[in-house]
N, C-alpha and C positions, 0 to 999 in steps of 0.2 A: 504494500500500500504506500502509495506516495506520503512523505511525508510524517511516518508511522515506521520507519527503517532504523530505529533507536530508542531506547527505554527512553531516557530523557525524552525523545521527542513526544513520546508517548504520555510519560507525566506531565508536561507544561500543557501540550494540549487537556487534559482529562482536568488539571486546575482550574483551566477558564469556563470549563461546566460549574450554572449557578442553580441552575435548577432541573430535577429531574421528573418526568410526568408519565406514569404508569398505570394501567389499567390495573384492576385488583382482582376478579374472578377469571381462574386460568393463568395469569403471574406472582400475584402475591397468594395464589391459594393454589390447588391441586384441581380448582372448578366445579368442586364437589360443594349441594348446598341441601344442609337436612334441613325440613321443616318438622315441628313435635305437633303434636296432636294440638293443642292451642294455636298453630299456626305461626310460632316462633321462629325464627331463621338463623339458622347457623352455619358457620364454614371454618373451614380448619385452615389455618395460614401457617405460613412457615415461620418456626423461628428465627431460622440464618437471617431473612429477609428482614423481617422485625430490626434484628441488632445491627442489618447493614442501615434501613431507613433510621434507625437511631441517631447511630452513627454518624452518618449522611448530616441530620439536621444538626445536630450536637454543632460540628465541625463547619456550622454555617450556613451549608446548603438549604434549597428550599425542595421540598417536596409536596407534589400535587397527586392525589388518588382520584381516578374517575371511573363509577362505576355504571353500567347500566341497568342494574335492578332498581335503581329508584334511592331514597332516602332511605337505604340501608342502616340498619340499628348498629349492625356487625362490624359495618361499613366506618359509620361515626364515631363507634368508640374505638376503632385499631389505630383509625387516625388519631385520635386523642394522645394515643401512648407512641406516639413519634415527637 
């Protein structure tokens, strides 16, 4: 890859990323979505991913979740703990 032919090149460019924007069902989870018999919603995320968005905002960066199921309950509180 042009310009990607060097660690260095590779870390100055990946510093100037400020913000990262990811879909949540299918990347931050496995796609899988239970609902219980009240109609509650659940989904199971990864931790790795968790401690990298941690990380990620800790260290500055800004992180966007966009989901398409709607005002996700699951959705609101995973973000919360970023």
């Amino acid at each position: 890859m042009r310009g990607w032919n060097s660690w260095e090149a590779c870390v100055d460019k990946i510093k100037r990323i400020r913000l990262i924007v990811c879909d949540v069902d299918g990347t931050l989870t496995d796609g899988s979505i239970f609902i219980n018999e009240k109609g509650e919603e659940a989904k199971l995320y990864s931790a790795h991913d968790g401690l990298a968005a941690n990380m990620w905002v800790k260290w500055g960066g800004k992180l966007a979740l966009i989901t398409g199921r709607g005002e996700s309950g699951t959705v609101q509180r995973r973000a919360k703990e970023t």
